[in-house]
N, C-alpha and C positions, 0 to 999 in steps of 0.2 A: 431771865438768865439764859447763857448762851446754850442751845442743847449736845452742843459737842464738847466733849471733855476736857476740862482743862487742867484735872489734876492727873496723879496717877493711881492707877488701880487698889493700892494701897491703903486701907482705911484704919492703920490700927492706930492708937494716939499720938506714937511720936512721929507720926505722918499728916494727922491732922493738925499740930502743933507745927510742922513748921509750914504747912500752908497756911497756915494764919499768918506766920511771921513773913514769910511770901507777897500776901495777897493782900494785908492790911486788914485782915476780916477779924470778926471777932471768932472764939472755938467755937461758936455753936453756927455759926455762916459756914465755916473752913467744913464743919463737918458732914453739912448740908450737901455742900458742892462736891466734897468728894462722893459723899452716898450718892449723887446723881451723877457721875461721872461711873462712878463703877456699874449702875445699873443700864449705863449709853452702852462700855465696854462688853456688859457681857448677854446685850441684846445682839449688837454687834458681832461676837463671837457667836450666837445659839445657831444650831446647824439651820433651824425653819427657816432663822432669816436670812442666812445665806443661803439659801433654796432657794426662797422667792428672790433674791435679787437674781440668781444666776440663772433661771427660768425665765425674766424679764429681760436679761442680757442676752439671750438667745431666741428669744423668740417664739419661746413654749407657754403656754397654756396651763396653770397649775391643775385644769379640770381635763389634760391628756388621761383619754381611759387606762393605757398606760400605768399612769400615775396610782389610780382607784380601785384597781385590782386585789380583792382579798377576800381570801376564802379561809378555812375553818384554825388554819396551818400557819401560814403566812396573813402577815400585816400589808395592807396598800404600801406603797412608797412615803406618797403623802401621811398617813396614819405613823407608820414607821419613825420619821422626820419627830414625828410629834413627841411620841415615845420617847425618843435617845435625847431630845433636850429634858425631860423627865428626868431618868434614869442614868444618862450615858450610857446606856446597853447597846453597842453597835451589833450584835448579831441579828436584833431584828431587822435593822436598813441591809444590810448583806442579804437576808431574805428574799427582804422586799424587791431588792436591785436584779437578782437573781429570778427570780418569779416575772418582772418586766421585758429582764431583755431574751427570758427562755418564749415568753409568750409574742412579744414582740419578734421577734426571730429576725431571719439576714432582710426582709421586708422593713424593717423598723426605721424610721423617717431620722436622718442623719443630725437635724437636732438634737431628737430625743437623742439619740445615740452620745452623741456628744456630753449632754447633762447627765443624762448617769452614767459614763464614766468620770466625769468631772465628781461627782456623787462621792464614789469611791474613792477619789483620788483625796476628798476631802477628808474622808473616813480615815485612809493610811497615814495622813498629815496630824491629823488630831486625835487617834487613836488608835497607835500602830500597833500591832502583836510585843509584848516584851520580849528582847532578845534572851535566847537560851541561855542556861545556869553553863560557866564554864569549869569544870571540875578543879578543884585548887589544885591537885598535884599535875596539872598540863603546863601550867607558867615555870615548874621547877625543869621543864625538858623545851620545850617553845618557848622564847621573848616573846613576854605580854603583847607588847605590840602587834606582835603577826598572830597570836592567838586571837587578839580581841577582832584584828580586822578580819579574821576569816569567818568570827561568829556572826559579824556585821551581814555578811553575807545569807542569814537567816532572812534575810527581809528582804530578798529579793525574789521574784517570780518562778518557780517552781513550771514552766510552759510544757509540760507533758502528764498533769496533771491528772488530767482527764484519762490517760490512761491506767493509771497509777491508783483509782478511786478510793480504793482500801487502805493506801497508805498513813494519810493524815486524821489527824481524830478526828472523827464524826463534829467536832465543835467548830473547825477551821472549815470542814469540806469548801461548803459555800462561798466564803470569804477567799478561799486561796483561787476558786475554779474564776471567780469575780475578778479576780487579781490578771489571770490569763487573757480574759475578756480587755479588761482595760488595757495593759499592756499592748494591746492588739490595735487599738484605736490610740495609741497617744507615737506621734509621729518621732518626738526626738528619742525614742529607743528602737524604730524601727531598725536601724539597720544594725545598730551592735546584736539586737535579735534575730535577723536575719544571720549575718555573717558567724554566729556562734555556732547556727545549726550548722554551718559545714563542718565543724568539728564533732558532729554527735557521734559517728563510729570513729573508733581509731584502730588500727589493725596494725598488726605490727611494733616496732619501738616507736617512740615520742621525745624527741630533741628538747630542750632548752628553751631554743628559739620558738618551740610551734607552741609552748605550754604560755610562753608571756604573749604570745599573738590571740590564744585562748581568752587569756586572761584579759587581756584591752577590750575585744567584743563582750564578755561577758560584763563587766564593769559597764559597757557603753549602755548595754542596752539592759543591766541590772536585773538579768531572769536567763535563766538557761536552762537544758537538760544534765541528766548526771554525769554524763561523761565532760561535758563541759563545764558545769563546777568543778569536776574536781581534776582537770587540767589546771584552772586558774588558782584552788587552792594550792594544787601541784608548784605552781610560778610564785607564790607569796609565800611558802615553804621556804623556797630555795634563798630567799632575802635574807630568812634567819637565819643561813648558815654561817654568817658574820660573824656571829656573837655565841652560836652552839653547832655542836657535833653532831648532830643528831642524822638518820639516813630518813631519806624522803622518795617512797612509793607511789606510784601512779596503779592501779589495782584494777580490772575489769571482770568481769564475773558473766554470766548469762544475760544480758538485760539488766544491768546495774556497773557503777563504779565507779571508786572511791579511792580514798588515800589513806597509806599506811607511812606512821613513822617509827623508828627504830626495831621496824620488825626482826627477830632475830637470824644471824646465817641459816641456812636451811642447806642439808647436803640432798636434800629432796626438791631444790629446784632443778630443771633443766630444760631445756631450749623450747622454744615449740616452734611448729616449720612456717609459721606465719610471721617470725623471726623475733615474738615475744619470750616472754621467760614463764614459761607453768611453774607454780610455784604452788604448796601444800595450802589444807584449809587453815584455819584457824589453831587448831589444837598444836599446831608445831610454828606459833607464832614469837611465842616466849613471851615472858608477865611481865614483860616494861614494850610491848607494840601500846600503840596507840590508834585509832583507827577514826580519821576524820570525813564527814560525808555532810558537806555542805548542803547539798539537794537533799538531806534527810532534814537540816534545818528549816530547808524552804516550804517543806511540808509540815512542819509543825512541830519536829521531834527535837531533842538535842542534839549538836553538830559533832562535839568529842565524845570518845566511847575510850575510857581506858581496859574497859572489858570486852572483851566479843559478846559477854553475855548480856551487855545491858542494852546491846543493840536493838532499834524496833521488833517487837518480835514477828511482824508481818515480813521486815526484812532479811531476818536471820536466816534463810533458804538459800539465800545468795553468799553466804558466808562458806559453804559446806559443796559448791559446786564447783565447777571448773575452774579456777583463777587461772588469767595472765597476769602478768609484771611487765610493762609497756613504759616504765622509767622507772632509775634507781640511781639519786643521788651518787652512789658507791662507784659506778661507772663513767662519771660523766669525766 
């Protein structure tokens, strides 16, 4: 019998029933062939075997020291691999990956380099983070639509990371800092990565036009820092004003920033000479803001905040400090 599959993955009876009626077989043939088609498929899919193929394909060595690295903490790569077809537990290949290319360092032979981020890349494909829980009363003020695609934006690269270490739960750390690494090495986001960071300080006001130019690098290269998520959230805001009233914030703080929608008038905003708008903290927001910070999703947290208080509370510091206003629907 042929060793590649010829039925589909599916084994329950009314599957094996009509591959009988398909194939001429008798039920107990029909059933045969599918058990061994699913057992091609999901060799096929196990991460080991796609290791060794892509270690073959490249020209590495599965006995790379690299690879065999493991101490009391961390799992080898190779051992790891083994694991997660086990288990499906990807935090230990995050480890593992992470423990390679720390020890391998900028020395590390461009092969290697290549397979484990290819590694990773295979880990984000088949076992991505679940997107964040979006609060049900954000859809009765945001269309679904622009609500879901800015949560989408949880899963994209968080690249300042490494500064930021305390942010994300201790669970992610590894997985997200892995994320930056790979982003680094895979050529078609380089330049929307590149071209994003000219937007990382914004001083002053922020037009229209420079929030959807944000917004195109950021999508290109699917990872940014804060101020550049939340330009781009700022730009896919402004889409749903088609269909809602709603007013859209552009927010920057100390070293952070974010978007606010329907935050309420304030007779305590006023100018500041860098030709932004200081605007009050939190407490004179009024209880229908909403407070969106896509780069908090990237770190692991949830993206919408109908409270200031459910905010991370590593981040809540920034909440209570200097704010600008560097756009506001209200005035465009």
């Amino acid at each position: 019998m042929s060793t590649r599959p010829i039925f589909p993955k599916d084994t329950s009876p009314n599957a094996i029933r009509r591959a009988q009626q398909v194939s001429g077989m008798s039920l107990d043939q029909a059933k045969a062939a599918l058990l061994q088609s699913k057992a091609f498929l999901d060799t096929r899919m196990s991460l080991q075997g796609w290791w060794q193929r892509t270690l073959q394909a490249n020209g590495v060595a599965a006995t790379e020291p690299l690879f065999n690295i493991q101490d009391v903490i961390t799992m080898s790569v190779n051992a790891a691999i083994a694991n997660y077809d086990a288990t499906k537990e990807r935090l230990f290949v995050d480890h593992a990956i992470a423990k390679a290319r720390t020890t391998g360092g900028w020395r590390m032979d461009q092969a290697v380099q290549t397979v484990l981020a290819r590694l990773f890349e295979w880990l984000e494909l088949n076992k991505p983070r679940a997107l964040p829980e979006i609060p049900g009363g954000i859809f009765a003020v945001i269309p679904e639509d622009i609500a879901r695609k800015i949560n989408r934006m949880a899963l994209y690269t968080a690249m300042n990371v490494s500064q930021f270490s305390s942010v994300p739960p201790p669970r992610l750390k590894t997985q997200l800092q892995n994320a930056v690494w790979a982003a680094d090495r895979d050529e078609s986001r380089k330049e929307g990565l590149g071209k994003q960071m000219s937007f990382a300080k914004i001083i002053g006001r922020c037009e229209g036009a420079k929030l959807d130019a944000i917004r195109q690098e950021v999508d290109r290269g699917r990872g940014a820092v804060c101020t550049s998520f939340a330009g781009a959230v700022a730009s896919i805001l402004m889409t749903g004003l088609r269909d809602r009233p709603y007013r859209v914030e552009m927010i920057s703080g100390p070293n952070h920033c974010f978007c606010l929608v329907n935050r309420a008038v304030s007779i305590k905003d006023r100018a500041d000479k860098s030709g932004a708008t200081e605007m009050p903290d939190f407490h004179d927001w009024g209880e229908g803001a909403i407070l969106i910070d896509a780069w908090a999703g990237a770190m692991g947290h949830p993206v919408f905040y109908q409270r200031p208080q459910d905010f991370p509370r590593v981040l809540q510091v920034y909440l209570t400090l200097k704010l600008l206003q560097h756009f506001d629907s209200t005035k465009v």
